[in-house]
N, CA, C and O of each residue as an XYZ file, in Angstrom:
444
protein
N      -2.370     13.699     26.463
C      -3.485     14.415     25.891
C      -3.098     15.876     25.695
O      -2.373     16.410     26.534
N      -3.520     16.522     24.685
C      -3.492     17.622     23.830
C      -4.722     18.487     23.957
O      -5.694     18.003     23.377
N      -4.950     19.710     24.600
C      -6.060     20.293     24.257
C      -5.684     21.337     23.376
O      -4.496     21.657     23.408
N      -6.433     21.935     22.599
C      -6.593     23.025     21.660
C      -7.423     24.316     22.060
O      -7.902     24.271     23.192
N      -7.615     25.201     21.485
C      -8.241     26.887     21.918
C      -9.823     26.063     21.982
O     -10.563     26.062     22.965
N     -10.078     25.422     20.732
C     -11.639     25.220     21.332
C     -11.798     23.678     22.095
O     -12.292     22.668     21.593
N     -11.306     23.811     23.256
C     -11.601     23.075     24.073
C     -11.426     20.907     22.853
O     -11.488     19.838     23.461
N     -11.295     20.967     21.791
C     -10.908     19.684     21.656
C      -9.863     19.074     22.006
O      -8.787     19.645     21.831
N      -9.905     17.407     22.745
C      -8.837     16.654     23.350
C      -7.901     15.987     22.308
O      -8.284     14.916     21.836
N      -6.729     16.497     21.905
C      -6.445     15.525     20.788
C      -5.535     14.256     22.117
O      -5.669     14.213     23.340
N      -4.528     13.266     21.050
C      -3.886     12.092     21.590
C      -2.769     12.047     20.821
O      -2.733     12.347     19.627
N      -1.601     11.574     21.667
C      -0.481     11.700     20.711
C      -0.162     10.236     20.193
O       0.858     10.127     19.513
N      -0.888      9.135     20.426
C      -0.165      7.837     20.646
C       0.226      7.405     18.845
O      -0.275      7.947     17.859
N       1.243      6.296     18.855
C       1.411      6.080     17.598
C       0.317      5.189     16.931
O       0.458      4.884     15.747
N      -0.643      4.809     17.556
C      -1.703      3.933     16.405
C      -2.844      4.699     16.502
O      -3.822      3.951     16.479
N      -3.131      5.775     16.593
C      -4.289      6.487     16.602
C      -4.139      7.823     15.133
O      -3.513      8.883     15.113
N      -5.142      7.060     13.904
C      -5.175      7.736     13.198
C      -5.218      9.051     13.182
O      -4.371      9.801     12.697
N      -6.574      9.442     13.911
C      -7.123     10.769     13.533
C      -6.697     11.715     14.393
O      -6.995     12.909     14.397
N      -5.756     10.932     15.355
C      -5.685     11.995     16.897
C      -6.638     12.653     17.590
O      -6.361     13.590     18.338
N      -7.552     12.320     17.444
C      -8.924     12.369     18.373
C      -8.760     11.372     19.559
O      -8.547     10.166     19.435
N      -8.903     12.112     20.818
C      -8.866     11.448     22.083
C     -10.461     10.997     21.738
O     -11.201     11.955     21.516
N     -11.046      9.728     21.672
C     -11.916      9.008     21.439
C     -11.836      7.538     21.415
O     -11.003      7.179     20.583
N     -12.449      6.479     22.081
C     -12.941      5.455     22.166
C     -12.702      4.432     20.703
O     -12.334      3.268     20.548
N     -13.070      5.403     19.882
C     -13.167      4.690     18.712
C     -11.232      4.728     17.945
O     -10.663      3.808     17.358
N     -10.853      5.702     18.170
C      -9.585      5.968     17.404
C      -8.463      5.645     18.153
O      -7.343      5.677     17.644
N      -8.677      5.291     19.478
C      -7.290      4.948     20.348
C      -7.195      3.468     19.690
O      -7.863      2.466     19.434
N      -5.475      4.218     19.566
C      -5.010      2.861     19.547
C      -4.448      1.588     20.848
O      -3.913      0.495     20.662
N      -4.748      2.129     21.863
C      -4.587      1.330     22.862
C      -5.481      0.827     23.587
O      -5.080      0.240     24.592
N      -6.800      0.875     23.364
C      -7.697      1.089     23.806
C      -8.498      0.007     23.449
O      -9.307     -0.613     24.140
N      -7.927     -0.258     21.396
C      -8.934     -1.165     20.820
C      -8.012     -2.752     20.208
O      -6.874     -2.592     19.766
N      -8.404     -3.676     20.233
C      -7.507     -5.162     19.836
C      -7.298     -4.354     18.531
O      -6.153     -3.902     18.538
N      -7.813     -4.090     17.686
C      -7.547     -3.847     16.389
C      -6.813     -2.163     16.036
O      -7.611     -1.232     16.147
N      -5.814     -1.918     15.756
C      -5.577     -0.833     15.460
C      -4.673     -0.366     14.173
O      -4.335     -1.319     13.472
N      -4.352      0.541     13.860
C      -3.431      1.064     12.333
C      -2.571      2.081     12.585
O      -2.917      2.941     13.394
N      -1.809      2.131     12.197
C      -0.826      3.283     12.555
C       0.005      3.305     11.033
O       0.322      2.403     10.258
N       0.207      4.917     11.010
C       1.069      4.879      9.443
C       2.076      6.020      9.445
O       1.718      7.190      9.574
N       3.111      5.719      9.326
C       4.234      6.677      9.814
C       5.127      6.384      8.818
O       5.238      5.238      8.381
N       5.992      7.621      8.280
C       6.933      7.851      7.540
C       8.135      7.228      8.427
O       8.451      7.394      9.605
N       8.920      6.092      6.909
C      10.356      4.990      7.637
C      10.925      5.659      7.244
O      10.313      6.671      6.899
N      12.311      5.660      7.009
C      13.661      6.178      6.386
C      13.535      5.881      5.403
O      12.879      4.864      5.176
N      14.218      6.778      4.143
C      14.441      6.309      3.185
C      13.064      7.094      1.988
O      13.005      7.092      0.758
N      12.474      7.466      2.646
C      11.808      7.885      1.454
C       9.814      6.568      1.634
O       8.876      6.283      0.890
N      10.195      6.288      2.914
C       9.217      4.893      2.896
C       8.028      5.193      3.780
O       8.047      6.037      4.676
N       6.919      4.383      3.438
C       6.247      4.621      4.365
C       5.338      2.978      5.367
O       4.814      1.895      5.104
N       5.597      3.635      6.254
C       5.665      2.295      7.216
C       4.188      2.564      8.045
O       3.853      3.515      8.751
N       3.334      1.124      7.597
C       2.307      0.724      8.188
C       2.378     -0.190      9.337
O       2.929     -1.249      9.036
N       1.943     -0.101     10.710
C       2.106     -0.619     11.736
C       0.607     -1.342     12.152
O      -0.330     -0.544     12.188
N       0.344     -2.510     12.413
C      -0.995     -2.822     12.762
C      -0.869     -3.718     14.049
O       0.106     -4.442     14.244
N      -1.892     -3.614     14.874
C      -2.180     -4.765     15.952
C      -2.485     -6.163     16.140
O      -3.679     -6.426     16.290
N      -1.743     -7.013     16.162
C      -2.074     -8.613     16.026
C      -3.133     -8.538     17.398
O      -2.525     -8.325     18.448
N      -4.574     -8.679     17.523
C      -5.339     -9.235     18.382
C      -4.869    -10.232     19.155
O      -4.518     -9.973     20.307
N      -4.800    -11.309     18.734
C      -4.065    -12.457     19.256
C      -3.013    -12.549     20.259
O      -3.047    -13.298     21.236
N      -1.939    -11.623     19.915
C      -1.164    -11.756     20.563
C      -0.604    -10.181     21.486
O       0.515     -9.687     21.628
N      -2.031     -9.741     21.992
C      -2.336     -8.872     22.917
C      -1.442     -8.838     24.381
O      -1.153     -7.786     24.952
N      -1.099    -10.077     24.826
C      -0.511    -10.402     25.512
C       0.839    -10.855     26.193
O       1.183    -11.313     27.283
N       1.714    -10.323     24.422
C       2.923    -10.401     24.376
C       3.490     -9.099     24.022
O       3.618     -9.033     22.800
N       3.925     -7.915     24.690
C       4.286     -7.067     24.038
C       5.098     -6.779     22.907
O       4.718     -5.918     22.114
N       6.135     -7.371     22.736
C       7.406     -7.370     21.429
C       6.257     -7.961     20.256
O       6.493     -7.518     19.132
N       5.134     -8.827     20.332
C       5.127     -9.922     19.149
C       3.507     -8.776     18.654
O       3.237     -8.576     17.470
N       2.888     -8.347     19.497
C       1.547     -7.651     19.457
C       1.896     -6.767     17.958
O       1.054     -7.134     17.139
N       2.546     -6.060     17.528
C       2.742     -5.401     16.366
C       3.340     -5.963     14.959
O       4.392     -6.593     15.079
N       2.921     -5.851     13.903
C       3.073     -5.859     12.559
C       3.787     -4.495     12.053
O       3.278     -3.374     12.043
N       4.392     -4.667     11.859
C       5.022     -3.352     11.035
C       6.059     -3.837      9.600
O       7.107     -4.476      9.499
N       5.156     -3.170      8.642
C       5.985     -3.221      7.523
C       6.450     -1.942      6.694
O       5.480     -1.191      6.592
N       7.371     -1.512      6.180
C       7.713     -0.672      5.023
C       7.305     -0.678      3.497
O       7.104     -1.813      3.067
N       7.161      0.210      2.708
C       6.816      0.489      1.386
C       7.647      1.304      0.651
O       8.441      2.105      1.143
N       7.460      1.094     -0.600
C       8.627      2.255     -1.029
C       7.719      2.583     -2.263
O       8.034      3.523     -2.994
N       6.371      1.679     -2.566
C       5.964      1.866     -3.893
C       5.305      3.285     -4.209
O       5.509      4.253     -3.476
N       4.522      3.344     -5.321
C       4.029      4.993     -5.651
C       2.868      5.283     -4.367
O       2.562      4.528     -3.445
N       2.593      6.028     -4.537
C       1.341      6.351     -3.137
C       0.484      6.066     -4.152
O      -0.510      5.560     -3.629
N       0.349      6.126     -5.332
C      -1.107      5.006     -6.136
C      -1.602      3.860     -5.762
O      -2.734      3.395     -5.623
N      -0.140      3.363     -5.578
C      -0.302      1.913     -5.282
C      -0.430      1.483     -3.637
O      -0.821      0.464     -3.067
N      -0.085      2.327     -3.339
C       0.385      1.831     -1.257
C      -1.417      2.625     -1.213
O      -2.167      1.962     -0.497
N      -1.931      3.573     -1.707
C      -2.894      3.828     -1.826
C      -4.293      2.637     -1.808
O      -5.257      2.664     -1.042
N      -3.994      1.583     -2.976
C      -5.003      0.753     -3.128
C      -4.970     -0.049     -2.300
O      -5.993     -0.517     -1.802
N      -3.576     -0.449     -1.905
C      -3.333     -1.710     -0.929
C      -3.772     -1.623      0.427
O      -4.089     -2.552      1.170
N      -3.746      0.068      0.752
C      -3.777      0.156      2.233
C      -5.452      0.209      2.374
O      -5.977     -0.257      3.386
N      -6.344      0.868      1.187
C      -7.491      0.823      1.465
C      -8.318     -0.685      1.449
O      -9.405     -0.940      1.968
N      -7.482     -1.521      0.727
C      -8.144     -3.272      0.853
C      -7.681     -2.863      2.292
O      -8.456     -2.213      2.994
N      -6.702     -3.148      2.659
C      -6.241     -3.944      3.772
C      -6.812     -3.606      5.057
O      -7.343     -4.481      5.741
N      -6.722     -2.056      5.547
C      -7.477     -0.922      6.610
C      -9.048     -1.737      5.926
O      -9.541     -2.555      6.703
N      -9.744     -1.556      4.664
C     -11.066     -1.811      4.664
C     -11.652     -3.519      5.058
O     -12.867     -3.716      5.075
N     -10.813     -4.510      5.316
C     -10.925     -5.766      6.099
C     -10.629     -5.902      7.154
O     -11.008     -6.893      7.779
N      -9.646     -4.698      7.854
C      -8.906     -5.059      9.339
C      -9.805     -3.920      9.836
O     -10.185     -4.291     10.946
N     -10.198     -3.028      9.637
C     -11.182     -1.921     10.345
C     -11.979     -0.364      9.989
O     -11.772      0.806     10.312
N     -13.179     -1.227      8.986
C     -13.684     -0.408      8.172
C     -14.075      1.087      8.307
O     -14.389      1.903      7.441
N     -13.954      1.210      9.740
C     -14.409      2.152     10.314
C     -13.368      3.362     10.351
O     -13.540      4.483     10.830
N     -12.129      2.782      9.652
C     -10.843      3.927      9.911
C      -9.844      3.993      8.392
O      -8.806      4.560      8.049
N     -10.817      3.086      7.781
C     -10.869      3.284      6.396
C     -10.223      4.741      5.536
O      -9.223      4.740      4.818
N     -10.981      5.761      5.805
C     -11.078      6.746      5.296
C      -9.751      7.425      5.940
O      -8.835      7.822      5.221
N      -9.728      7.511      7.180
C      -8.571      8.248      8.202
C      -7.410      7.582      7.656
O      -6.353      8.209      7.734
N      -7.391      6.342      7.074
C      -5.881      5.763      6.897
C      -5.421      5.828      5.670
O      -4.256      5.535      5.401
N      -6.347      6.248      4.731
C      -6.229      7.125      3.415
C      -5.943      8.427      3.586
O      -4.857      8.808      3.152
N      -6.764      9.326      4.198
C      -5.737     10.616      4.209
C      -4.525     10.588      5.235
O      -3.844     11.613      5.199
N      -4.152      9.696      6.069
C      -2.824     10.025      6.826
C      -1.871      9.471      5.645
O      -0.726      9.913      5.728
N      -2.040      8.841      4.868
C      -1.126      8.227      3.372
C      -1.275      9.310      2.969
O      -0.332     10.096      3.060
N      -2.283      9.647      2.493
C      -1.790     10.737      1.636
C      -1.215     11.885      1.715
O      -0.432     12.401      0.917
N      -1.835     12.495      3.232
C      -0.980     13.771      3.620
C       0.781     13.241      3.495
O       1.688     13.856      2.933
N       0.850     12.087      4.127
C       2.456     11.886      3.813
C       3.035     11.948      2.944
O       4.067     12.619      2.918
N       2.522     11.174      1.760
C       3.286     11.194      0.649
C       3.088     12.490     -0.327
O       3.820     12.563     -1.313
N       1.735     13.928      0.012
C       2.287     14.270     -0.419
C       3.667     15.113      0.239
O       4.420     15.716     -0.525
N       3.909     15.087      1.724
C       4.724     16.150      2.283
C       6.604     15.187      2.014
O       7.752     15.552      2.268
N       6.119     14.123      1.507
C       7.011     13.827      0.887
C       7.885     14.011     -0.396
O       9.116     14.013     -0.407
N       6.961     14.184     -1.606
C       6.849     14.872     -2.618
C       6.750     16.409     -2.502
O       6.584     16.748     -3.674
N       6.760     17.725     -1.619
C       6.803     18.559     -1.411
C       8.440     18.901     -0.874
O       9.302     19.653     -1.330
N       8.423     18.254     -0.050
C      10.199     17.750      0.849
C      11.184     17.481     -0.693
O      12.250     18.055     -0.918
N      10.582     16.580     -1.529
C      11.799     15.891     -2.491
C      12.011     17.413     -3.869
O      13.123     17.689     -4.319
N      11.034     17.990     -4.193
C      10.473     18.849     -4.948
C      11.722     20.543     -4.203
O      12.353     21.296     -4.944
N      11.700     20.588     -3.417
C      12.063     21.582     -2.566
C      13.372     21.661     -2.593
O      14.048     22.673     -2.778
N      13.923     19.978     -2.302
C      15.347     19.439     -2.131
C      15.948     20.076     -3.660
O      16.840     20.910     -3.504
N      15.607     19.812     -4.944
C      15.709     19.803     -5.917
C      16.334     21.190     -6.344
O      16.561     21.426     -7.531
């Protein structure tokens, strides 16, 4: 845990969107969770929680890579976050987007 000047708790864990130390946004906390982190390569890698298999550590995670436009990883991630946990919907749209654009800022710079 993370505190800040005005007294807010942030969280560092990797499936917690918003980094709000909260009930609702831990990712360890809840069967269902999202995590979205920049892979190598220029990619961006969505990580989610299999419910089911809560009880196996190695098998409990989904993690896949993307390489497509952030238009598109855009639409896909909002179906997908908006059936697996509507409630983090919005948070898993701007952590995409802040990435891709600091990705496009990074490639722009390189140039």
């Amino acid at each position: 845990m993370r505190h800040s000047v005005n007294h807010t708790i942030f969280s560092a864990e990797p499936l917690n969107l918003t980094a709000r130390h909260s009930f609702s946004a831990s990712g360890i906390a809840n069967d269902r969770a999202v995590g979205i982190a920049e892979a190598e390569g220029g990619a961006i890698a969505v990580t989610t929680k299999r419910p089911k298999q809560s009880s196996k550590p190695i098998a409990h995670l989904a993690s896949g890579a993307s390489k497509k436009p952030a238009s598109r990883q855009l639409r896909g991630l909002g179906k997908m976050v908006g059936g697996y946990r509507p409630d983090l919907k919005r948070a898993a749209l701007a952590k995409l987007s802040a990435i891709a654009k600091a990705q496009r800022v990074r490639a722009a710079a390189a140039k």
